[in-house]
C-alpha positions as CSV (number, residue, x, y, z in Angstrom):
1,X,-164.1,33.4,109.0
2,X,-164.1,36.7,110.6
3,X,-160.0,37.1,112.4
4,X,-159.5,40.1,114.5
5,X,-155.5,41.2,114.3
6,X,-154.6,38.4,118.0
7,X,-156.3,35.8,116.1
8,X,-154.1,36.5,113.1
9,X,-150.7,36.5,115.0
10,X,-151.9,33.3,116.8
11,X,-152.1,31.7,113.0
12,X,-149.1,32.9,111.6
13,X,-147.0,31.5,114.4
14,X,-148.9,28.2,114.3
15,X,-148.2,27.7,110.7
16,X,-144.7,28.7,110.8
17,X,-143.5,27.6,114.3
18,X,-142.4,30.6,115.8
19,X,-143.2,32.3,118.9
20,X,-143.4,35.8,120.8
21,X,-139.4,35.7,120.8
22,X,-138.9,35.0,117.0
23,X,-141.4,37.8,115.8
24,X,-142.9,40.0,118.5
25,X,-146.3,41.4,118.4
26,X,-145.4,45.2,117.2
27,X,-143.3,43.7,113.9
28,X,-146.1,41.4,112.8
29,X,-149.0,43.9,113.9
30,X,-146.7,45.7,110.9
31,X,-146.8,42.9,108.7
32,X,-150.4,42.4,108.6
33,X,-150.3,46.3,108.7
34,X,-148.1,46.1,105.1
35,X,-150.5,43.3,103.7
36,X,-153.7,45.1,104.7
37,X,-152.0,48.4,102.7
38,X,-151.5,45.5,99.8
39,X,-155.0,44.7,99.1
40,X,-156.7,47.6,100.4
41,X,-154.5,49.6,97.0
42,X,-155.0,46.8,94.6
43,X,-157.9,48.1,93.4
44,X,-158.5,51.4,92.8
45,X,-162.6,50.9,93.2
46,X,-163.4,48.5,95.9
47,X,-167.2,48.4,96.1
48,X,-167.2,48.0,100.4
49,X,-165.9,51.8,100.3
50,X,-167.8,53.4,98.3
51,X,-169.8,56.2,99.8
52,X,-171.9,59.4,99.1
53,X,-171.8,62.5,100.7
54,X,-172.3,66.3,99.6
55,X,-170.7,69.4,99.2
56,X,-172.0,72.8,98.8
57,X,-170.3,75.1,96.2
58,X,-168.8,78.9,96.7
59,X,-170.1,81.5,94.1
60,X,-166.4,82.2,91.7
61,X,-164.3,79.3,93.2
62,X,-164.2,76.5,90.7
63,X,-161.4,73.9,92.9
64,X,-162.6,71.7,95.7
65,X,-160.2,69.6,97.9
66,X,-161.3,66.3,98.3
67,X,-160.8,67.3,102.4
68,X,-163.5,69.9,101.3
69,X,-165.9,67.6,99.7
70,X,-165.3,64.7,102.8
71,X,-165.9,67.7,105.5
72,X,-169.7,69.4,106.2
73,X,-172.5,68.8,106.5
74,X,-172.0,65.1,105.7
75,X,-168.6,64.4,107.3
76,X,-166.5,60.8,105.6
77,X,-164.1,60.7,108.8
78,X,-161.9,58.3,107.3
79,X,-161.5,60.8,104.2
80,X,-161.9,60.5,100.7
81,X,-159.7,58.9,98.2
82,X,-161.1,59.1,94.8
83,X,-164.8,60.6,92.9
84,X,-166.7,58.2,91.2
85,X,-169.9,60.4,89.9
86,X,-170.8,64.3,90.4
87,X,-174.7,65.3,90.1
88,X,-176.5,68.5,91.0
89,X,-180.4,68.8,91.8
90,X,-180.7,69.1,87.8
91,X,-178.4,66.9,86.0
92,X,-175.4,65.0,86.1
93,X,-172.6,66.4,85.6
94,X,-169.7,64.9,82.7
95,X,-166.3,63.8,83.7
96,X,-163.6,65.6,81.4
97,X,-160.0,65.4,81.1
98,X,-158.4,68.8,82.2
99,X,-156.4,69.0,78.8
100,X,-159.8,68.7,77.0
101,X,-161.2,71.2,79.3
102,X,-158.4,73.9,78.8
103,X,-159.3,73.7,75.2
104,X,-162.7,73.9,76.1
105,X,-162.3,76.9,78.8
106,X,-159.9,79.7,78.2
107,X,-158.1,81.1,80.7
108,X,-159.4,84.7,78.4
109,X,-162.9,83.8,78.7
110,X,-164.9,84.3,81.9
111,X,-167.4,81.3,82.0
112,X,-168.9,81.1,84.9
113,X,-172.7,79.4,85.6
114,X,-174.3,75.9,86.6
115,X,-171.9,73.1,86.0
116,X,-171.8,70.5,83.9
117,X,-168.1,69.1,84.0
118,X,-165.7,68.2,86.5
119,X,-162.5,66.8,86.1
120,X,-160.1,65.3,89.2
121,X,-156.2,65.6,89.7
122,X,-153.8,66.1,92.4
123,X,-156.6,65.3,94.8
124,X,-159.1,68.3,93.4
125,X,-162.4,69.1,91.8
126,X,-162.3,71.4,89.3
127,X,-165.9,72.5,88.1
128,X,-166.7,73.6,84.5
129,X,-168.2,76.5,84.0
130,X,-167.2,77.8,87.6
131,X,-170.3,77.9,89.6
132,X,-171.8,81.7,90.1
133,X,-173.5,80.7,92.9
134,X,-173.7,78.1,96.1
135,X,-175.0,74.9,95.0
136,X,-175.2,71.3,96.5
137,X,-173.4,68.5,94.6
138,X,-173.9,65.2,95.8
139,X,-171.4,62.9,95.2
140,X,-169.9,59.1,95.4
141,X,-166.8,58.7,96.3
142,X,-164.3,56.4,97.3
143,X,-163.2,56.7,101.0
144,X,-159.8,55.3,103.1
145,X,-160.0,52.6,104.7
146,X,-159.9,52.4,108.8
147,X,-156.1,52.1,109.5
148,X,-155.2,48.5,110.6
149,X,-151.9,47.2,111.5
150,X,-149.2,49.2,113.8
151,X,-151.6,50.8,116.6
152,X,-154.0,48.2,116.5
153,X,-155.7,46.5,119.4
154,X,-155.6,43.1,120.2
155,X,-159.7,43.0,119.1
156,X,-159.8,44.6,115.8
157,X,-160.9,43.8,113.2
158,X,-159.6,44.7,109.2
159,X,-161.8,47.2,107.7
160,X,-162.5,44.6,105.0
161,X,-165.3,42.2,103.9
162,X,-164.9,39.1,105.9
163,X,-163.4,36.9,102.8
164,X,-160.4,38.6,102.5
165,X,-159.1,38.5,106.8
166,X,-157.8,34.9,105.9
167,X,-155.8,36.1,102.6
168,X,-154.1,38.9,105.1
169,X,-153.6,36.3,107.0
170,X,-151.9,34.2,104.3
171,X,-149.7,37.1,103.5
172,X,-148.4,37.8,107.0
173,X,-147.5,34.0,106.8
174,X,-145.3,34.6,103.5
175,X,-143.6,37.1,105.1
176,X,-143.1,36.0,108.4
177,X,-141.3,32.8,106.3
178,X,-139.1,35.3,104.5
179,X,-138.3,36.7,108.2
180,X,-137.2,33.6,109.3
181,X,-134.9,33.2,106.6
182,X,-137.1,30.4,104.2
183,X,-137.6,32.2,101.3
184,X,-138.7,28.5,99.4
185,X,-142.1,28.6,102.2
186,X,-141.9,32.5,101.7
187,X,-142.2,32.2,98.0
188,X,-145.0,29.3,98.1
189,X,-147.0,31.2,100.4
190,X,-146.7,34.7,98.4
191,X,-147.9,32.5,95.4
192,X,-150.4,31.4,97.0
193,X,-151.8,34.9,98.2
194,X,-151.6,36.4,95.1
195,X,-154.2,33.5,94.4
196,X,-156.3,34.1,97.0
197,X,-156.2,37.9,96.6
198,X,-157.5,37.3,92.7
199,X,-160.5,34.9,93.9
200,X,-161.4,36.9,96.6
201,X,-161.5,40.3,94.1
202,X,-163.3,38.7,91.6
203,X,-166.5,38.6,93.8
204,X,-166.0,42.0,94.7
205,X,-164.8,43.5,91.3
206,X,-167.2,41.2,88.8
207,X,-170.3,43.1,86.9
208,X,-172.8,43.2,88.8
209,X,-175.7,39.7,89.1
210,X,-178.9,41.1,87.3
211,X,-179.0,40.1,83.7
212,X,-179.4,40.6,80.7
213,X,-177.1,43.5,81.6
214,X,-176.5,46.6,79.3
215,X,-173.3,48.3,78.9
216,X,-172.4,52.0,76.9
217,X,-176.1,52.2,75.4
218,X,-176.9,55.1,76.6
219,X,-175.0,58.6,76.7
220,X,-176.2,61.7,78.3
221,X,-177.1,65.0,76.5
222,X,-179.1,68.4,75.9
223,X,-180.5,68.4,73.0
224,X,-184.7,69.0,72.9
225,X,-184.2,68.6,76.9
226,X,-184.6,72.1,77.5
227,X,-182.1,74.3,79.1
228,X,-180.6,72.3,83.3
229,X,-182.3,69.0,81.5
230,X,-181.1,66.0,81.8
231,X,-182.2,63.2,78.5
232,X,-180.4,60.1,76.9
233,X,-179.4,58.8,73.4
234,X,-179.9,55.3,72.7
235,X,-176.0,54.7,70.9
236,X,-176.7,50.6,70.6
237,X,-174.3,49.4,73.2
238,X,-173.7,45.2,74.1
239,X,-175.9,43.3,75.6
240,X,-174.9,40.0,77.4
């Protein structure tokens, strides 16, 4: 059932038989606000905020903000959070570890060409060899969510799938217990959030439906592909 943040406040004091004067509006806008921040950051891949967007490369600059990337031409207003994948016109490009790429690159070597690794720290890109030219990169990416909470109006909505508005709402119950000095009610209702939170993922978080579904069979690479190629190497993998 779809709950915009009035509807919420109206079911936390039913349950818990409070009123305006017990917890006003502004405190338990912050509650839901905290519980929102709670499930919105237990996972670090939620699959409603996922996007793709693209950034164009400068010729010798090898570090990209993720404000960079989430800016022109194709704007994320909320802001990005996390990279999934990096690709180019030509090929993918590999995810590498920045230890593994300092061995790799040394700071007394001037590489510089199409990429083909990226690695992602302190909220930046890095690009492997650094780019000698402007490029596109198209990318998926993980944005913020819409804030909810403190600031909110009496008609939103949680930027969240539908299933989750009434395991906020359970949290903003558990709290509003502890507030009210009941910490048994608080602690029965936190338990049964964390429940509900874990249901709720699984749907969310799970493989995905097709099947038989393949996982680590395939890995890219360049040999007999031809110089910007892209091919695959059948490594075996599970099938289930």
């Amino acid at each position: 059932m779809t709950m915009t943040i009035a509807q919420m406040r109206t079911q936390v004091r039913s349950i818990v038989d409070i009123d305006a004067t017990d917890i006003d509006d502004t405190t338990l806008n912050n509650i839901i606000g905290q519980g929102f921040d709670t499930i919105v950051y237990s996972e670090k891949r939620w699959s409603f905020y996922e996007v793709s967007t693209t950034f164009n490369t400068v010729e010798s600059t090898k570090d990209y903000s993720l404000s960079t990337i989430a800016g022109s031409p194709d704007a994320i207003t909320q802001g990005l959070r996390e990279i999934v994948a990096i690709r180019d016109d030509d090929h993918v490009l590999q995810y590498v570890g920045r230890d593994g790429a300092d061995w790799d690159y040394p700071l007394n070597v001037d590489t510089s060409g199409d990429s083909w690794e990226w690695s992602f720290w302190n909220d930046n890109v890095r690009l492997y060899p650094t780019p000698n030219a402007a490029q596109t990169m198209y990318v998926r990416g993980v944005r913020y969510p819409t804030d909810f909470g403190v600031g909110s109006a009496d008609s939103d909505l949680p930027d969240l799938p539908e299933a989750f508005h009434a395991v906020l709402c359970t949290y903003a119950i558990a709290r509003a217990y502890l507030q009210q000095e009941d910490p048994v009610m608080a602690q029965q209702y936190q338990t049964s959030f964390a429940v509900e939170l874990d249901n709720v993922a699984r749907r969310y978080v799970d493989t995905p439906a097709p099947q038989p579904m393949v996982s680590n069979s395939r890995k890219p690479t360049r040999y007999m592909a031809g110089f910007g190629a892209l091919r695959y190497a059948n490594t075996g993998g599970v099938i289930w």
